[in-house]
C-alpha positions in Angstrom: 16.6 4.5 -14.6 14.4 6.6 -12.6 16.4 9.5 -10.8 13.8 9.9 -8.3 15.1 6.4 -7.2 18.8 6.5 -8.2 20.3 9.1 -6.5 22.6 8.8 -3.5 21.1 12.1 -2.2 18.0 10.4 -1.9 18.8 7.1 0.4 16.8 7.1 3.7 13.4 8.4 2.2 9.9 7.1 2.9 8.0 5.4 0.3 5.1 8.4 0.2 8.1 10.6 -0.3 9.5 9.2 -3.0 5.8 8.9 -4.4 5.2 12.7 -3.7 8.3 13.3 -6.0 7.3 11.3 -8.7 3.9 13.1 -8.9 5.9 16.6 -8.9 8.0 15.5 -11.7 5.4 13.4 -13.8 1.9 14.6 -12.2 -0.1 13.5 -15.5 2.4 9.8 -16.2 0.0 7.4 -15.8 0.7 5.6 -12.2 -2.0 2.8 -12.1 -4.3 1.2 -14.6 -7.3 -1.1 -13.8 -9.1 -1.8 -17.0 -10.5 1.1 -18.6 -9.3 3.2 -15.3 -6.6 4.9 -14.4 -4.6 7.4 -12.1 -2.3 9.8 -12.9 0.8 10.3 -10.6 -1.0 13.6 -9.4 -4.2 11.7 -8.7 -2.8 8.2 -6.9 -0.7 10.9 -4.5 -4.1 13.3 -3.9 -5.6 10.4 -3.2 -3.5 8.4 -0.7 -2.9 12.1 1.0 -6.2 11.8 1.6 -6.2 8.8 3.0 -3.9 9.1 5.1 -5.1 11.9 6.7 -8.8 10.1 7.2 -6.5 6.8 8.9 -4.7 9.6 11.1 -8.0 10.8 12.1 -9.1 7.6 13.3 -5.9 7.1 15.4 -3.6 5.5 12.7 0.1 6.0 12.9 3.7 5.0 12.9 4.1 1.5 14.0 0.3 1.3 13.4 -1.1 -2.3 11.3 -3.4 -1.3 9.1 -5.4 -4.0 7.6 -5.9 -4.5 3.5 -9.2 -6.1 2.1 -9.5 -5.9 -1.6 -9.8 -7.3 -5.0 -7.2 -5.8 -7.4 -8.3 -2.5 -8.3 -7.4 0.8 -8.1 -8.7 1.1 -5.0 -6.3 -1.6 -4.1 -3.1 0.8 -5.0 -5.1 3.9 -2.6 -5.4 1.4 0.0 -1.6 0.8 -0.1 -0.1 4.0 -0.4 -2.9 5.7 1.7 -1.8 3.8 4.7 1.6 4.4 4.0 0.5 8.2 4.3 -0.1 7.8 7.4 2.6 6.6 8.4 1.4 2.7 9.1 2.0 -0.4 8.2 -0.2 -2.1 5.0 -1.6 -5.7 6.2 -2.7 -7.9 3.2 -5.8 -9.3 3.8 -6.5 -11.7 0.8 -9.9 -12.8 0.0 -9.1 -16.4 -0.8 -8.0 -17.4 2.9 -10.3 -19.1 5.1 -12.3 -17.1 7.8 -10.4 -18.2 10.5 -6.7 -17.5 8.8 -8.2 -13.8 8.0 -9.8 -13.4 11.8 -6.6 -14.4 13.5 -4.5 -12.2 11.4 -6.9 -9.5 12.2 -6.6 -10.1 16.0 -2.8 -11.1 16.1 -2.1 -8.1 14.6 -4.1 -5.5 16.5 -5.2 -3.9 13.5 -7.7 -1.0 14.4 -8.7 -0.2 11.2 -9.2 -2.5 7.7 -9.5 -0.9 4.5 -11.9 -2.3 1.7 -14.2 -2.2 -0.9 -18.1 -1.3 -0.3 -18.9 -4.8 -2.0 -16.9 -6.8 0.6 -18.1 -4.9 3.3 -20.3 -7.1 4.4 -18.3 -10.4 4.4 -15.8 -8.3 6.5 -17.9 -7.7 9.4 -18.7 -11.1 9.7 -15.1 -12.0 10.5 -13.4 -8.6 12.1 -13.2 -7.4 15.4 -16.0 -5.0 16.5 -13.5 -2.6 17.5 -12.1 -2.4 14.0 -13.8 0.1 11.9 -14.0 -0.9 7.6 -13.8 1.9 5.7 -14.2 2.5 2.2 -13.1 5.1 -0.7 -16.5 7.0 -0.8 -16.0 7.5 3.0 -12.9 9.3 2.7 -13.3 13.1 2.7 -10.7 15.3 1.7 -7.8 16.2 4.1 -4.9 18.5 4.6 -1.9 17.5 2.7 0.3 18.8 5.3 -0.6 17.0 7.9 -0.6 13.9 6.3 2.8 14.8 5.1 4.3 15.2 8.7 2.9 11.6 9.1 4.5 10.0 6.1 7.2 8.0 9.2 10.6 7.6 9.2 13.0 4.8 7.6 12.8 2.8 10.3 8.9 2.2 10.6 7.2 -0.4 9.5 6.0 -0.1 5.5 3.9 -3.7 5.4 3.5 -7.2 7.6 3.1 -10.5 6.0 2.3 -13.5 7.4 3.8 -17.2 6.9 2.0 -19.9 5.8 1.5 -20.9 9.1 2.9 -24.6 8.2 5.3 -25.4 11.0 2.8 -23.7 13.4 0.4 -20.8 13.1 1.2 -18.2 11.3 3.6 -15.4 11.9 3.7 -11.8 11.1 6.8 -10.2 9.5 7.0 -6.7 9.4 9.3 -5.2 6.4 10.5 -1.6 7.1 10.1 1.5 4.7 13.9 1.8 4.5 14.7 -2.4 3.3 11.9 -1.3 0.6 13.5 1.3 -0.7 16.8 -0.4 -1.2 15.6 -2.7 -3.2 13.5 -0.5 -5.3 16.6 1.5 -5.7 18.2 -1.8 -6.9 15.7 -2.9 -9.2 15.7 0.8 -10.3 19.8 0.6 -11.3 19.6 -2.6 -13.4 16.6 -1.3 -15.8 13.4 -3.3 -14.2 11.7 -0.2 -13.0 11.6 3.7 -14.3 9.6 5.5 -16.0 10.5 3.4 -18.9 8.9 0.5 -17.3 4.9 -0.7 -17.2 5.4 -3.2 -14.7 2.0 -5.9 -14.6 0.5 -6.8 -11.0 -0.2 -10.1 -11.0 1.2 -11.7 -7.8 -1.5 -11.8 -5.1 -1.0 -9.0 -2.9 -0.7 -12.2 0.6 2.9 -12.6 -1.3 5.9 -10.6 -0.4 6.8 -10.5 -4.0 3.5 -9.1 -5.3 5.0 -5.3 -3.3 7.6 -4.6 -5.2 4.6 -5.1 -8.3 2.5 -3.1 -6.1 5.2 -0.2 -4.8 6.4 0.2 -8.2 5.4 4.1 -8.6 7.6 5.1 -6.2 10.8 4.2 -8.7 8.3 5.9 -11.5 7.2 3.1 -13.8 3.4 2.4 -14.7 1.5 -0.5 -13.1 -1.0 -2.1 -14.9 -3.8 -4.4 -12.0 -4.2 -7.7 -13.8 -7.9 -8.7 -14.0 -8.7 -10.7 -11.1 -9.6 -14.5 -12.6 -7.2 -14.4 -16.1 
Protein backbone atom coordinates (compact mmCIF):
# COMPACT_ATOMS: atom_id res chain seq x y z
CA UNK A 1 0.00 0.00 0.00
CA UNK A 2 1.25 3.27 -0.83
CA UNK A 3 1.62 5.62 2.41
CA UNK A 4 1.46 8.60 0.38
CA UNK A 5 -2.23 7.45 -0.13
CA UNK A 6 -3.02 5.59 3.12
CA UNK A 7 -2.57 7.89 5.74
CA UNK A 8 -5.37 9.50 7.69
CA UNK A 9 -3.07 12.55 8.05
CA UNK A 10 -3.32 12.95 4.55
CA UNK A 11 -7.32 13.05 3.67
CA UNK A 12 -8.44 16.29 2.08
CA UNK A 13 -5.31 16.73 -0.39
CA UNK A 14 -5.43 17.69 -4.04
CA UNK A 15 -4.41 15.27 -6.63
CA UNK A 16 -1.12 17.50 -7.79
CA UNK A 17 -0.32 17.29 -4.04
CA UNK A 18 -0.42 13.92 -3.60
CA UNK A 19 1.60 13.65 -7.05
CA UNK A 20 4.21 16.28 -5.70
CA UNK A 21 4.78 13.77 -2.83
CA UNK A 22 5.22 10.82 -4.69
CA UNK A 23 7.90 12.55 -6.89
CA UNK A 24 9.76 13.63 -3.38
CA UNK A 25 9.74 10.24 -2.18
CA UNK A 26 10.33 8.19 -5.51
CA UNK A 27 11.63 11.08 -7.98
CA UNK A 28 13.42 8.44 -10.34
CA UNK A 29 10.16 5.35 -9.94
CA UNK A 30 9.10 5.24 -13.17
CA UNK A 31 5.51 7.11 -13.30
CA UNK A 32 4.42 6.64 -17.01
CA UNK A 33 5.52 4.46 -19.91
CA UNK A 34 4.48 4.91 -23.57
CA UNK A 35 6.40 2.49 -25.63
CA UNK A 36 10.02 2.97 -25.47
CA UNK A 37 9.27 6.31 -23.41
CA UNK A 38 9.00 7.09 -20.11
CA UNK A 39 8.77 9.61 -17.12
CA UNK A 40 10.09 9.45 -14.03
CA UNK A 41 7.99 10.69 -10.95
CA UNK A 42 10.43 13.76 -10.91
CA UNK A 43 9.85 14.37 -14.61
CA UNK A 44 5.76 13.77 -14.98
CA UNK A 45 5.57 16.43 -11.80
CA UNK A 46 8.33 19.16 -13.62
CA UNK A 47 6.31 18.73 -16.28
CA UNK A 48 2.66 19.26 -15.26
CA UNK A 49 4.22 22.21 -13.02
CA UNK A 50 4.90 23.58 -15.98
CA UNK A 51 1.94 23.31 -17.40
CA UNK A 52 0.09 24.48 -15.12
CA UNK A 53 1.71 27.44 -14.83
CA UNK A 54 1.54 28.08 -18.88
CA UNK A 55 -2.69 27.26 -18.39
CA UNK A 56 -2.61 29.92 -15.47
CA UNK A 57 -1.03 32.31 -17.68
CA UNK A 58 -3.62 32.11 -20.18
CA UNK A 59 -6.41 32.62 -17.52
CA UNK A 60 -6.94 28.94 -16.34
CA UNK A 61 -8.09 28.30 -12.80
CA UNK A 62 -10.15 26.72 -10.21
CA UNK A 63 -13.49 25.84 -11.45
CA UNK A 64 -11.89 26.32 -14.98
CA UNK A 65 -12.86 23.31 -17.89
CA UNK A 66 -10.00 22.70 -19.58
CA UNK A 67 -10.33 20.69 -22.65
CA UNK A 68 -8.23 17.22 -23.48
CA UNK A 69 -7.37 16.25 -27.13
CA UNK A 70 -5.05 13.39 -27.39
CA UNK A 71 -4.11 9.95 -28.47
CA UNK A 72 -2.56 7.95 -25.56
CA UNK A 73 0.69 9.12 -25.01
CA UNK A 74 2.75 10.61 -22.62
CA UNK A 75 1.64 13.67 -23.51
CA UNK A 76 -1.75 12.40 -22.63
CA UNK A 77 -0.66 11.95 -18.76
CA UNK A 78 1.02 15.91 -18.95
CA UNK A 79 -2.19 17.01 -20.35
CA UNK A 80 -3.96 15.54 -17.25
CA UNK A 81 -2.03 16.30 -14.41
CA UNK A 82 -0.85 19.77 -15.98
CA UNK A 83 -4.39 20.97 -15.82
CA UNK A 84 -4.80 19.69 -12.55
CA UNK A 85 -1.79 22.11 -11.69
CA UNK A 86 -3.60 24.63 -12.31
CA UNK A 87 -6.01 24.11 -10.52
CA UNK A 88 -8.87 23.17 -13.42
CA UNK A 89 -10.89 20.75 -14.46
CA UNK A 90 -9.45 17.92 -17.25
CA UNK A 91 -12.28 17.61 -20.16
CA UNK A 92 -11.78 14.39 -22.22
CA UNK A 93 -11.99 15.08 -25.62
CA UNK A 94 -11.83 11.66 -27.48
CA UNK A 95 -10.94 11.49 -31.05
CA UNK A 96 -13.39 8.87 -32.06
CA UNK A 97 -16.59 11.13 -31.44
CA UNK A 98 -18.24 12.80 -34.20
CA UNK A 99 -17.49 16.61 -34.93
CA UNK A 100 -20.56 17.69 -33.74
CA UNK A 101 -20.54 15.53 -30.17
CA UNK A 102 -16.77 17.15 -29.79
CA UNK A 103 -18.01 20.88 -30.86
CA UNK A 104 -20.85 20.94 -28.45
CA UNK A 105 -18.88 19.63 -25.67
CA UNK A 106 -16.39 22.29 -26.44
CA UNK A 107 -19.16 25.00 -26.32
CA UNK A 108 -21.35 23.57 -23.50
CA UNK A 109 -18.57 23.58 -21.47
CA UNK A 110 -16.98 26.97 -21.94
CA UNK A 111 -13.68 25.52 -22.20
CA UNK A 112 -11.12 28.46 -22.95
CA UNK A 113 -8.33 26.47 -23.62
CA UNK A 114 -7.84 22.59 -25.25
CA UNK A 115 -4.79 20.79 -24.83
CA UNK A 116 -3.38 18.53 -27.69
CA UNK A 117 -0.96 17.05 -29.74
CA UNK A 118 0.84 19.14 -32.80
CA UNK A 119 -0.39 16.28 -35.18
CA UNK A 120 -4.18 16.89 -34.33
CA UNK A 121 -3.78 20.39 -34.35
CA UNK A 122 -5.27 20.89 -37.28
CA UNK A 123 -8.44 18.74 -37.18
CA UNK A 124 -9.04 20.74 -33.86
CA UNK A 125 -9.36 23.98 -35.31
CA UNK A 126 -11.73 22.93 -37.62
CA UNK A 127 -14.23 22.09 -34.89
CA UNK A 128 -13.22 24.53 -31.74
CA UNK A 129 -14.34 27.79 -30.86
CA UNK A 130 -12.09 30.64 -32.18
CA UNK A 131 -11.83 31.95 -28.79
CA UNK A 132 -10.22 28.71 -27.54
CA UNK A 133 -6.53 28.66 -27.94
CA UNK A 134 -4.81 24.67 -28.67
CA UNK A 135 -1.81 24.40 -27.21
CA UNK A 136 0.82 21.88 -27.44
CA UNK A 137 3.92 20.44 -25.31
CA UNK A 138 6.64 22.28 -27.42
CA UNK A 139 4.66 25.51 -26.63
CA UNK A 140 5.01 25.17 -23.01
CA UNK A 141 7.93 27.16 -21.57
CA UNK A 142 9.18 26.59 -18.22
CA UNK A 143 7.37 28.21 -15.22
CA UNK A 144 7.65 28.91 -11.59
CA UNK A 145 6.86 25.93 -9.50
CA UNK A 146 5.54 28.06 -6.82
CA UNK A 147 3.06 29.59 -8.37
CA UNK A 148 1.67 26.76 -9.90
CA UNK A 149 1.73 25.20 -6.52
CA UNK A 150 -0.53 28.02 -4.88
CA UNK A 151 -2.88 27.02 -7.85
CA UNK A 152 -3.03 23.26 -7.28
CA UNK A 153 -7.24 24.14 -5.83
CA UNK A 154 -8.78 22.92 -2.99
CA UNK A 155 -10.85 19.58 -2.27
CA UNK A 156 -13.79 20.84 -3.28
CA UNK A 157 -12.87 22.00 -7.02
CA UNK A 158 -13.62 20.34 -9.85
CA UNK A 159 -10.62 17.50 -10.84
CA UNK A 160 -12.45 16.32 -14.42
CA UNK A 161 -16.10 16.54 -16.36
CA UNK A 162 -17.52 13.73 -18.34
CA UNK A 163 -20.19 13.76 -20.42
CA UNK A 164 -23.19 11.09 -20.82
CA UNK A 165 -23.88 9.42 -23.79
CA UNK A 166 -26.28 11.74 -24.62
CA UNK A 167 -29.04 8.91 -25.20
CA UNK A 168 -32.10 10.13 -23.34
CA UNK A 169 -31.19 13.64 -24.67
CA UNK A 170 -28.10 15.48 -25.38
CA UNK A 171 -25.36 15.02 -23.50
CA UNK A 172 -24.61 16.09 -20.07
CA UNK A 173 -21.55 17.19 -18.25
CA UNK A 174 -20.63 15.70 -14.80
CA UNK A 175 -18.11 17.26 -13.03
CA UNK A 176 -16.19 14.76 -10.33
CA UNK A 177 -14.37 16.77 -7.61
CA UNK A 178 -10.60 16.40 -6.53
CA UNK A 179 -11.69 15.29 -3.03
CA UNK A 180 -14.41 12.02 -4.38
CA UNK A 181 -10.98 11.13 -6.42
CA UNK A 182 -8.97 10.92 -3.78
CA UNK A 183 -11.25 8.67 -1.68
CA UNK A 184 -11.36 6.30 -3.93
CA UNK A 185 -7.73 6.21 -4.75
CA UNK A 186 -7.22 5.93 -1.08
CA UNK A 187 -9.58 2.89 -1.30
CA UNK A 188 -8.16 1.15 -4.15
CA UNK A 189 -4.79 2.01 -2.44
CA UNK A 190 -5.91 -0.09 1.08
CA UNK A 191 -7.01 -3.27 -0.70
CA UNK A 192 -3.63 -3.75 -2.74
CA UNK A 193 -4.74 -2.47 -6.46
CA UNK A 194 -2.50 0.46 -6.42
CA UNK A 195 1.13 1.35 -4.76
CA UNK A 196 4.11 1.34 -5.67
CA UNK A 197 3.90 -2.28 -5.95
CA UNK A 198 1.44 -1.89 -8.70
CA UNK A 199 2.08 -1.27 -12.82
CA UNK A 200 -1.38 -0.49 -13.48
CA UNK A 201 -2.19 -0.74 -17.78
CA UNK A 202 -4.22 2.21 -19.33
CA UNK A 203 -6.47 0.84 -21.56
CA UNK A 204 -9.93 2.28 -20.99
CA UNK A 205 -10.50 5.29 -23.37
CA UNK A 206 -9.81 8.31 -21.45
CA UNK A 207 -14.23 9.56 -22.64
CA UNK A 208 -14.90 6.80 -19.69
CA UNK A 209 -15.02 7.67 -16.14
CA UNK A 210 -13.30 4.44 -15.34
CA UNK A 211 -10.27 5.03 -17.64
CA UNK A 212 -9.18 8.04 -14.53
CA UNK A 213 -8.62 6.05 -11.95
CA UNK A 214 -6.03 4.06 -14.91
CA UNK A 215 -5.04 7.48 -15.74
CA UNK A 216 -4.62 9.16 -11.92
CA UNK A 217 -2.93 6.15 -10.76
CA UNK A 218 0.54 7.99 -9.82
CA UNK A 219 -0.88 9.90 -7.30
CA UNK A 220 -1.36 6.44 -5.06
CA UNK A 221 2.43 5.64 -6.50
CA UNK A 222 2.06 2.72 -8.82
CA UNK A 223 3.51 2.77 -12.58
CA UNK A 224 1.23 3.27 -15.59
CA UNK A 225 2.01 1.70 -18.57
CA UNK A 226 -0.28 3.84 -22.00
CA UNK A 227 -1.54 0.87 -24.07
CA UNK A 228 -0.83 1.31 -27.79
CA UNK A 229 -3.57 2.98 -29.37
CA UNK A 230 -5.15 0.17 -32.00
CA UNK A 231 -4.05 -3.33 -29.93
Amino acid sequence: MSALISGTSLTGLCLPELLARQAALRPKATAVTFRDERLSYRELDRRRRDLGDHLARLGVGPETCVGLFTEPSLELMIGVWGILGAGAAYLPLSLDYPEDRLRYMIEDSGAPVIVTQEHLRERLAAMAPRDVLVLTSDEVTPGLGERASALEGQPGHLAYVIYTSGSTGRPKGVGIENRAVESQLRWLASRGYLGPQVTMLQKTPMSFDAAQWEILAPAAGAHVVMGTPGI
